[in-house]
N, C-alpha and C positions, 0 to 999 in steps of 0.2 A: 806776880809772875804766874803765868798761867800753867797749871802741869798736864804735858799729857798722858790720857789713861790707857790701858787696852785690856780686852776683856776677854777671857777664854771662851769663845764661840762650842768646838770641837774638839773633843780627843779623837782620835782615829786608832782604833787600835788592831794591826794587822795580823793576821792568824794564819799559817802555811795549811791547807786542808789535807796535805800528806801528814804531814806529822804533827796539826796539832798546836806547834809553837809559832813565834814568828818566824820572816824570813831572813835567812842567812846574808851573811853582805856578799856571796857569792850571787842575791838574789837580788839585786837593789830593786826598788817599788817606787814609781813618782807619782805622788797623787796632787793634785790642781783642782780647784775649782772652776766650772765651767760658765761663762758668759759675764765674769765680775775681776775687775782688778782688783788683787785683793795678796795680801805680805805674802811668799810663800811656808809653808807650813812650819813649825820648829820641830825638828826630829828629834826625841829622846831615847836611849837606852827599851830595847826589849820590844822593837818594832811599834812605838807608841812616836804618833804624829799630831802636833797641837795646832789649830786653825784660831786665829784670834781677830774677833771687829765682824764675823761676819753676821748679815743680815738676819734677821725674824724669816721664818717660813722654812721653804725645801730649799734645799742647795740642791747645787746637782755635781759630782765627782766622779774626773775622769783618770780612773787608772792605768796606767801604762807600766810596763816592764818585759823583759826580755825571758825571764820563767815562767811567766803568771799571763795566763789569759786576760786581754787588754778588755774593760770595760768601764760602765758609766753607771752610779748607783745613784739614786737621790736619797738626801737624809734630811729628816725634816725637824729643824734645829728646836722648833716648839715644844716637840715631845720629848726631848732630853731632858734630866734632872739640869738644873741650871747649875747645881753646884759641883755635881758630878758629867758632865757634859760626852759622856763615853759611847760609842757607837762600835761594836765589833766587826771588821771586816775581813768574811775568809776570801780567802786567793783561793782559785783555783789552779791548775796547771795548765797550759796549751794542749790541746791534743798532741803534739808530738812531740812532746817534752818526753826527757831521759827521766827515769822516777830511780828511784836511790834504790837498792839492789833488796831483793825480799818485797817489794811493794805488791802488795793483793788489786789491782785494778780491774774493770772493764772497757774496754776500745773500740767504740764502734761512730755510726755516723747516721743523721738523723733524717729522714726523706717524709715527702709527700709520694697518693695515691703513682704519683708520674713520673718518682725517682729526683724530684727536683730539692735541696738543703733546706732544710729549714733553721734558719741562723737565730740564734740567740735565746733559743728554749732552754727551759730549766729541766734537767735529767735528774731526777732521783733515785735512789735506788734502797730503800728497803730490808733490810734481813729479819727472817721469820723465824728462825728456830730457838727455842730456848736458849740453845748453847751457846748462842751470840748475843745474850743479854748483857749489855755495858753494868747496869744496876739497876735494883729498886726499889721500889717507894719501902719506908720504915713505918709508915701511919698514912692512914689515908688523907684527901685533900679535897677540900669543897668546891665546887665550881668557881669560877673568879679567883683563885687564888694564884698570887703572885710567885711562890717560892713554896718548892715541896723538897721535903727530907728524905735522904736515900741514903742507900748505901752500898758500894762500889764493887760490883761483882768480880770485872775484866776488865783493867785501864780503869782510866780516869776520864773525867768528863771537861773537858775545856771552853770556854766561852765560844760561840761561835756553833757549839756543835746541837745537831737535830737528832731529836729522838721521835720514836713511836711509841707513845704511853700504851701496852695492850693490858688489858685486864687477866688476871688466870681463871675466872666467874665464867665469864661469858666471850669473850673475846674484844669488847668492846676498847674503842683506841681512839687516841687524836695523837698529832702531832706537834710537838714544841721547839723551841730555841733557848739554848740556855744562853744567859745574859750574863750569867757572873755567879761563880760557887761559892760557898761557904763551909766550913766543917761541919761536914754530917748532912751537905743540900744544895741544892743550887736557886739561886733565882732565874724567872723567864723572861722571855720580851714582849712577851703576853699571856695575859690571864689564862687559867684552862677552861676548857670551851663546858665542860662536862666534868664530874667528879672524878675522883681515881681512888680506886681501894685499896687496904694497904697491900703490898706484895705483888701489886704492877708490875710490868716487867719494862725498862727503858732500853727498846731495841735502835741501834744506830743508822741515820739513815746519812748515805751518803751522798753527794750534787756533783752536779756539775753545769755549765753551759756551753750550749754548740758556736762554736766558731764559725766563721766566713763559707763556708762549705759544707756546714749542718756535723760537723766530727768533733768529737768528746772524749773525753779522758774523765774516768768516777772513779776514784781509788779511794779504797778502805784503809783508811788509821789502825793499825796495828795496837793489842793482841786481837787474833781473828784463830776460830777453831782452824785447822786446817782443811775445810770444806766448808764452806758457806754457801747459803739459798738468799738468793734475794728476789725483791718482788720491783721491779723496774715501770717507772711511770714517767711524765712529761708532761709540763705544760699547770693546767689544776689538777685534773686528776686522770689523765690519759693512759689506760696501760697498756705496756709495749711489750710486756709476758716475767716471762722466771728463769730467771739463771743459774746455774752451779759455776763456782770458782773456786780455784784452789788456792793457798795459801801460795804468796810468792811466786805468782805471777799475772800477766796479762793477758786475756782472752776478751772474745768477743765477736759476736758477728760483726760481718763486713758494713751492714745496713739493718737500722730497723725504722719501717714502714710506721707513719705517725696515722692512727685509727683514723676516719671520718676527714670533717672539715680544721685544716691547723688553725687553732687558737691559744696561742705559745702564752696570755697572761696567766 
């Protein structure tokens, strides 16, 4: 008799970038793979989605939902651990999504030289002052290393979330993704480009992408000083200037003008 087998391709594991956690079943999220018939995915407890039989290579996944900015990610099944197959994906919000009451955001909308949207760039946003240090490092970390030791200033650090490694030396910084914590550290989803010494400071940066009409929504996860400076950029490394925001609410210019020629990779 012949048995059949099936094999865990994917976990998908989804992250609210408001808060942090998954989403609520106020918030349902359909994710599909695109251009392959293929079972649809097994939903587990704690916003965790299993894909099973799929192909070698990149997939491509299209997100949909009625909270969550609708988009299409590629994940490229090779680079996963095969035994742990985990990919983190944050949701963002829609730009005119209602944010739960206390939310720190930014609102604005993203244009070329001629006023024309620029749809689907990645907005970042940056905070510089000490006092909005999430954590950091407990010993330093050699270049190439996968997983650095910290320790948790303000909040917690959750998969999914981007930090600014800045030095207190010299200023010197890159940026990471953490992939998955541990006690007393987290691991990344890539190596560090450049060393880090101990007493780093891991500043949060926050995302988002522009919508159909170049408008964004970047909200800050909660604890936040109640005054933050952030440094707002687009695209690789485009900056669109410095903002003050206040704890518990949202502001924002109407438009901000994309520097030069748009090159949104």
């Amino acid at each position: 008799m012949r048995i059949a087998t099936t094999r865990c391709s994917l976990v998908l594991r989804l992250i609210d970038a408001v808060t942090g956690e998954p989403p609520g079943r106020r918030a349902p999220v359909r994710v599909a793979v695109q251009d392959l018939h293929t079972r649809r995915p097994i939903a587990k407890p704690g916003g965790w989605l299993a894909f099973t039989d799929l192909p070698s290579g990149q997939v491509r996944l299209q997100v949909e939902s009625a909270a969550f900015l609708e988009r299409v990610i590629t994940v490229d099944i090779e680079r996963l651990d095969p035994l742990h197959p985990i990919f983190t994906l944050v949701l963002y919000p829609r730009p005119d999504a209602a944010l739960p009451a206390g939310t720190t955001a930014l609102r604005s909308r993203l244009v070329d030289a001629d006023g024309a949207p620029i749809v689907g760039a990645e907005v970042r946003g940056c905070l510089i002052e000490e006092r909005a240090v999430r954590a950091r490092l407990v010993q330093a970390a050699p270049a190439g290393a996968a997983a650095i030791d910290v320790t948790a200033i303000r909040g917690k650090l959750c998969p999914g979330d981007r930090y600014r490694i800045r030095a207190r030396s010299d200023g010197a910084a890159q940026d990471v993704i953490v992939d998955e914590s541990y006690p007393g550290g987290v691991f990344l989803r890539g190596p560090l480009s450049s060393p880090c010494e101990r007493g780093s400071m891991l500043l949060p940066i926050a995302c988002a992408i522009t919508g159909p009409d170049g408008r964004f929504l970047l909200p800050l996860r909660q604890p936040l000083p109640a005054l933050v400076t952030l440094d707002l950029e687009a695209g690789a490394s485009n900056p669109l200037g410095r903002f003050e925001l206040t704890e518990g609410r949202i502001s924002g210019p109407d438009a901000l003008v994309w520097p030069g020629s748009p090159d949104i990779s």
